[in-house]
N, C-alpha and C positions, 0 to 999 in steps of 0.2 A: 504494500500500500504506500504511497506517496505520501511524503508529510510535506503536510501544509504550512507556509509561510509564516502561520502566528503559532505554532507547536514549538519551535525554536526561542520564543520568548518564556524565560522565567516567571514563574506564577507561585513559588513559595509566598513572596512578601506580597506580592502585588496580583493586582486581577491578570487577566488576559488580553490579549487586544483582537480589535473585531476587522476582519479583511475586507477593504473598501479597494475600488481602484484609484489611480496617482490621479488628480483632478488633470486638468491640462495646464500647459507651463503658459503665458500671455506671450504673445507674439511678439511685445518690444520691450525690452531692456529696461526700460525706463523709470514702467510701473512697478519692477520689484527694489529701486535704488529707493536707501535707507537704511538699514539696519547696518551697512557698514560707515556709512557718514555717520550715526549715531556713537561707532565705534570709534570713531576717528574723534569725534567730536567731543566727547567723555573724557577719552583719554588725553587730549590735546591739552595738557595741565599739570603735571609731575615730568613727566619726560623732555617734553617738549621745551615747557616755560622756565622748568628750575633745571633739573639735574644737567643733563648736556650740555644747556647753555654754560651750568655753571664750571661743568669738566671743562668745556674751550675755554674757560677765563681764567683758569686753572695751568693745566698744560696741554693748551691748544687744541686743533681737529684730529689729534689721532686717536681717540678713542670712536670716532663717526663710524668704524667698521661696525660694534658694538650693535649699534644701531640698525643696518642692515638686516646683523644676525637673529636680531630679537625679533623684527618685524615678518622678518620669512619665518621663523620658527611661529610664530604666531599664527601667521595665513595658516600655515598648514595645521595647527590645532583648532583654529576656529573652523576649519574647513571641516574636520573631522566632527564636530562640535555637532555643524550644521549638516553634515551627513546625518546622523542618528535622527534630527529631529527633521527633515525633510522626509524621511524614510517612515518615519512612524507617527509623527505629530508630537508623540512626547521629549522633555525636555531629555539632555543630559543626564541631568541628575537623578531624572524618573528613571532612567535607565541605569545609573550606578545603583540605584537603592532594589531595583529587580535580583541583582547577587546578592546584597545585604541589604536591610530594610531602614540602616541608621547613615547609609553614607552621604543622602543627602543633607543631614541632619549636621555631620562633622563638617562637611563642606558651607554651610550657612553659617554654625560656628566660626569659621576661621578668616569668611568675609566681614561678620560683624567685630572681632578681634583689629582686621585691616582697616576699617573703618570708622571702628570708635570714636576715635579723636575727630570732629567735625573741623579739620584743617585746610579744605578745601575753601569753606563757606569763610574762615576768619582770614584767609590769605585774600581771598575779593575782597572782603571788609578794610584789611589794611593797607590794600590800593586804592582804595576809594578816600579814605583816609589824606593818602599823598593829593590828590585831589582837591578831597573838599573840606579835611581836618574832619574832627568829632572823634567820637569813642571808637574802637573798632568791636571792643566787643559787644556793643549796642548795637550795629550797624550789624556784626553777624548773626546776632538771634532777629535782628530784623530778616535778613535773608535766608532763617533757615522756618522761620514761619512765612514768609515767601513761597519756599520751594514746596512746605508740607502743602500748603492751599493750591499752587497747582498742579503737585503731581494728584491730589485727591479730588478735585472738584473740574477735572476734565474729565468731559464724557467718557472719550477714549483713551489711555494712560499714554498707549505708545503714540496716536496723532501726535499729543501735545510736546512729549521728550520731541522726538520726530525733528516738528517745526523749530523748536530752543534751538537743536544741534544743528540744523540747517543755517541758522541764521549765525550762531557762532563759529561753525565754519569758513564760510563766507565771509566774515570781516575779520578773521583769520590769516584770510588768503587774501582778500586786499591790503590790508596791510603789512604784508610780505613785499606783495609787489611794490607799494612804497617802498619798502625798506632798502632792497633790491635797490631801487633808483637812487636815492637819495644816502643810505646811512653804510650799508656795506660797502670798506674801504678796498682800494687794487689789491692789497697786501695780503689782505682775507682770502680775495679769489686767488691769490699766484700760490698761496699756501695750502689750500685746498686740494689739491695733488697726494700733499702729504698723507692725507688722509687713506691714500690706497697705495702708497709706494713707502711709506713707510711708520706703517700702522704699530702701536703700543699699548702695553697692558698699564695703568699706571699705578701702582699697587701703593703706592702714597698715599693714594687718597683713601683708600681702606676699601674692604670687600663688600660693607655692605652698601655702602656706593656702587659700587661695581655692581652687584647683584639688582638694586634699588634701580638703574637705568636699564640693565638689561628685561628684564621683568615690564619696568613700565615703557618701553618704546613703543610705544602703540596703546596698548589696554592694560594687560596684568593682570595676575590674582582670577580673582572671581569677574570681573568685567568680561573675560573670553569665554566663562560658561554661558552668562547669561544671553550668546549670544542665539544660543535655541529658543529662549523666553522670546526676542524681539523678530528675530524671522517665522516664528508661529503667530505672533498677532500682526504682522504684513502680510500673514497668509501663503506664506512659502508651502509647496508642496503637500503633504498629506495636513499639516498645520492648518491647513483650510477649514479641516474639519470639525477643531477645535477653539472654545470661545475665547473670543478676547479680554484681555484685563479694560473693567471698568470701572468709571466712579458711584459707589454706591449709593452716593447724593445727586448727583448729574446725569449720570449715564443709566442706561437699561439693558439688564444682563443677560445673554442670550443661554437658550438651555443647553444645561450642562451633557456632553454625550456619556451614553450607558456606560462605556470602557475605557480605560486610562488611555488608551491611545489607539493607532489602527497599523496596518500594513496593505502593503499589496501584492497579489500575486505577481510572480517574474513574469507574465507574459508578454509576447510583442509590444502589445500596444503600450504598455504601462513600461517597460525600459525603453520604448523611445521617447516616453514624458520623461523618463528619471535621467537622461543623456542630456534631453534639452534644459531641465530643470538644475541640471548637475553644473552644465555647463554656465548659466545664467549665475548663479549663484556664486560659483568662483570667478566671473567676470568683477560681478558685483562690488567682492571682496578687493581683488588687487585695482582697478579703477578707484576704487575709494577709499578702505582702510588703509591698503599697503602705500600709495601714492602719496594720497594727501599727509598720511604722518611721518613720511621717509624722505617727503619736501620740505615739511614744516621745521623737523628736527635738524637739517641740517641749515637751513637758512638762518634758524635762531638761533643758531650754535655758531653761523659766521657772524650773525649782527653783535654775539656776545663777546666773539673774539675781536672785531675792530673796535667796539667800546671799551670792552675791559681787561681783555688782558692784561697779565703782568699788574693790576691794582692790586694791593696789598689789603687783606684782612678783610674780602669778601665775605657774606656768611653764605653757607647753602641752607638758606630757609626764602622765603619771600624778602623778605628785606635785601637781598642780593638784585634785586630788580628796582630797586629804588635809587641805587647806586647806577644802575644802567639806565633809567629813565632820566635822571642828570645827565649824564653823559651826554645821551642822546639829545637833551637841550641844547648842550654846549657844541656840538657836532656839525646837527643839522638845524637848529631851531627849537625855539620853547613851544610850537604848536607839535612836534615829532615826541616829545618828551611827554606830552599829554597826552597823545595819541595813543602811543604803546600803556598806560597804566589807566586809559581806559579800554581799550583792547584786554587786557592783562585780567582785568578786574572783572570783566563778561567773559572771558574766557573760564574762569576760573568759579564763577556761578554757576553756570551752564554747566562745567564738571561736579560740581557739587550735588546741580539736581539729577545728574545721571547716577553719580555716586549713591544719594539715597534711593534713587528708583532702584536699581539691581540689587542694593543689598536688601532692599525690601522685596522685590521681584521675587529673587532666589529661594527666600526665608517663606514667602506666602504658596508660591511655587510645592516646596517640600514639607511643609504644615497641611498644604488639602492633600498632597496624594500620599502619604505616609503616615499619618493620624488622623487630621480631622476630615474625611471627605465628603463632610454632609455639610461642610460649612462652605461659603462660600467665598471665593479667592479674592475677588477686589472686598470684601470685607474686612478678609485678613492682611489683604495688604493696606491695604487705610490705617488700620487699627499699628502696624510694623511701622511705617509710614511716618507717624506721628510720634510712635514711641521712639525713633531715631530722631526724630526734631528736639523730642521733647528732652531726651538723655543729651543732646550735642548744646541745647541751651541752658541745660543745669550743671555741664560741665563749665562753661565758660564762665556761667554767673558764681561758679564757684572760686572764679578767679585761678584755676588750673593750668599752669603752663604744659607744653606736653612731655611727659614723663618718659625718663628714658628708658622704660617695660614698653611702654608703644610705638617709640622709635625701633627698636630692636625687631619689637614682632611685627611691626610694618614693612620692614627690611627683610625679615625672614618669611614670612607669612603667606605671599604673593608669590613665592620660589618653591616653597613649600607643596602649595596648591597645584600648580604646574607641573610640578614630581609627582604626586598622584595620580592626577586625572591625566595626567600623558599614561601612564599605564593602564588606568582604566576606559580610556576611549581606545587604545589598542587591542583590550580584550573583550570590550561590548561589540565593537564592530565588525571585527573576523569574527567575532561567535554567535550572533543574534541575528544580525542581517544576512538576508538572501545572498549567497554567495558570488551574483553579479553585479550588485553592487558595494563589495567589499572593496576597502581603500587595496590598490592595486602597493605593488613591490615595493616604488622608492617611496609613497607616503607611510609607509610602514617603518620603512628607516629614517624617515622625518622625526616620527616619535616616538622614534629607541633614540634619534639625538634629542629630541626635546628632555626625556627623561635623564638621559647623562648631563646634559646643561644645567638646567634647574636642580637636581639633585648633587651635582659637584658645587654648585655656587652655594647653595644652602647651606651643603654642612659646611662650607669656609668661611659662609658670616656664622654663624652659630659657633662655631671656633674661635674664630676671633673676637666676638662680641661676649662669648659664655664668661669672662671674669667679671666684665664691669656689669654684667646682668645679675651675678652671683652678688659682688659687691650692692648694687641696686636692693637687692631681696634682702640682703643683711640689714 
């Protein structure tokens, strides 16, 4: 007897899934762009704005290969990501928790750990600050009850992200193109070379730097899970047939289907949707996540190096940008010096409110299909939602600087994740999915390197960080 394409799914912890066919892929390109602009968009904020730049102000463009490596190793785990969940409708995680019924559970764990500290939301506050003056930690709980009331009171969760990250991209990218014209000096471009002909590790600046850029070039951590959450509500592939996150207040929740998720038979018809769809999807990816953050990071890593290099007694926190937004007055003009620390300041909101949607995403995500499955999702994510607003405005009002337990697991945390879940999407996807669409040879050796990368980088910050963490604890 032939077994059937949903036989091959795990049913200890979790239901079954019920066999539908692949919908059809849309004939243009256009209508499935977003989930990786959303990606690019979120991310475009630790990597991008702080770390690299601040490594070129450091010791110059040779760490830019870093960068490269991080962004490709990425494609190819988001890719994998987005396989599982085009193929079945369910997330990732739904599918690590079908082996064990808690690993979604460890995995939301370890983004709310990455997370904790609301340092995105206080870092726009203290460029707004440069600005316009006032408090910043005023100005952050102003923006993080901001972010709670729109990511909960848009109908649609993912529309609303969507559009932010649209529009933060976008003047992202114009003002590069500025930048480009006006503020990066010859000297930047002639050195720029260096960056491929004679590239370096710079182990001065410490490992969890090192790990802290490689990780964040692009997304990081739990950002590249979520990316099955945000191509299931744009309706990617079998994801069609699964409801979208809504506002419990705004929005109106479409019925929930009888099974955790679906599949489709291998037939003709349905792998030439899953070839087109396969295809479209990984367009989607390197046209917008792999591009726009492998442009971004290196432009602002030369506008960092003709402003600042060689300046003495940078910090790597936001405040590092302040010293660059002078600069940039002194350069090119006091309207360029403005420009970038409002750029800086919306960039770095806009990651904020991505930052609470996916750790809330993830966490609501693995609360309905792993315990509570009578309840319903945009409830629970409302209720997550708020409680990360609420926990990120009682830390600041508490007058907490960020403690060096969260810098450490911030650093380790996102390397951590990536060491796992590269082994677990190597083992969900040669083992659950239909053997024709199984990631083919070299993706397979993608994520035996992603595993050797993130799991060497880890344990060398956790090494090197383990005294002053010991010290911290005493």
């Amino acid at each position: 007897m032939t077994q059937s394409a949903a036989d091959r799914f795990p049913t200890k912890h979790l239901p079954g899934v019920a066999v539908r066919d692949l919908p059809p892929p849309p004939r243009s390109a256009w209508s499935i762009i977003g989930p990786g602009v959303i990606a690019a968009g979120v991310g475009l904020a630790s990597g991008e704005f702080i770390l690299f730049p601040y490594i070129a102000s450091q010791v110059g463009l040779v760490f830019l290969w870093a960068a490269a490596i991080g962004i490709v190793t990425q494609w190819f785990l988001n890719m994998e990501i987005e396989r599982y969940t085009l193929a079945t409708g369910e997330t990732a995680l739904t599918g690590f928790s079908r082996f064990w019924r808690h690993w979604g559970l460890v995995f939301a764990v370890m983004v709310y750990f990455a997370n904790l500290w609301p340092g995105w939301a206080s870092s726009s506050a203290t460029m707004l600050t440069y600005l316009f003056g006032g408090d910043a930690t005023w100005i952050a709980i102003g923006l993080l009850l901001l972010i709670g009331a729109t990511l909960t009171l848009a109908p649609v969760v993912y529309t609303a992200l969507e559009r932010v990250e649209f529009v933060k991209v976008g003047l992202v990218l114009l003002f590069i193109v500025v930048a480009v014209v006006f503020a990066i000096s010859a000297r930047a471009w002639g050195d720029l070379p260096t960056a491929v002909t004679a590239p370096e590790f710079p182990t001065e600046l410490g490992f969890a730097l090192m790990l802290s850029a490689l990780v964040f070039a692009g997304a990081g951590g739990g950002q590249n899970l979520v990316q099955s959450n945000w191509i299931r509500d744009k309706g990617y592939g079998m994801g069609a047939y699964v409801p979208r996150l809504v506002s419990p207040v705004t929005g109106r929740e479409e019925a929930a289907p009888d099974s955790r998720g679906f599949v489709f038979e291998p037939t003709e018809e349905n792998l030439a949707r899953w070839r087109r769809w396969w295809r479209l999807a990984n367009r989607e990816q390197a046209v917008t996540f792999v591009l726009i953050t492998f442009v971004t990071i290196v432009l602002t890593s030369l506008l960092a190096y003709s402003t600042v290099y060689g300046v003495p007694g940078l910090a790597n926190s936001v405040s590092f940008l302040q010293v660059e937004g002078e600069r940039l007055k002194e350069i090119v003009g006091p309207w360029f010096g403005t420009l970038f620390w409002v750029i800086g300041a919306l960039s770095l909101f806009a990651a904020a409110m991505g930052i609470v949607d996916y750790t809330s995403r993830l966490a609501a995500d693995v609360v309905k299909t792993s315990y509570l499955p009578r309840l319903s999702e945009s409830r629970i994510y409302f209720v997550l939602v708020w409680g990360l607003v609420g926990l990120g405005c009682a830390i600041l009002l508490a007058g907490f600087d960020q403690p060096l337990i969260l810098l450490v697991i911030s650093a380790c945390v996102g390397g951590l994740m990536m060491f796992f879940y590269s082994i677990l999407l190597l083992v969900l996807n040669r083992r659950v999915l239909p053997v024709q669409i199984r990631p083919r040879a070299y993706r397979v050796v993608a994520l035996v390197w992603s595993v050797l990368l993130f799991g060497v980088f880890s344990a060398l910050t956790v090494w090197q960080q383990g005294d002053r963490l010991l010290d911290w604890l005493r």
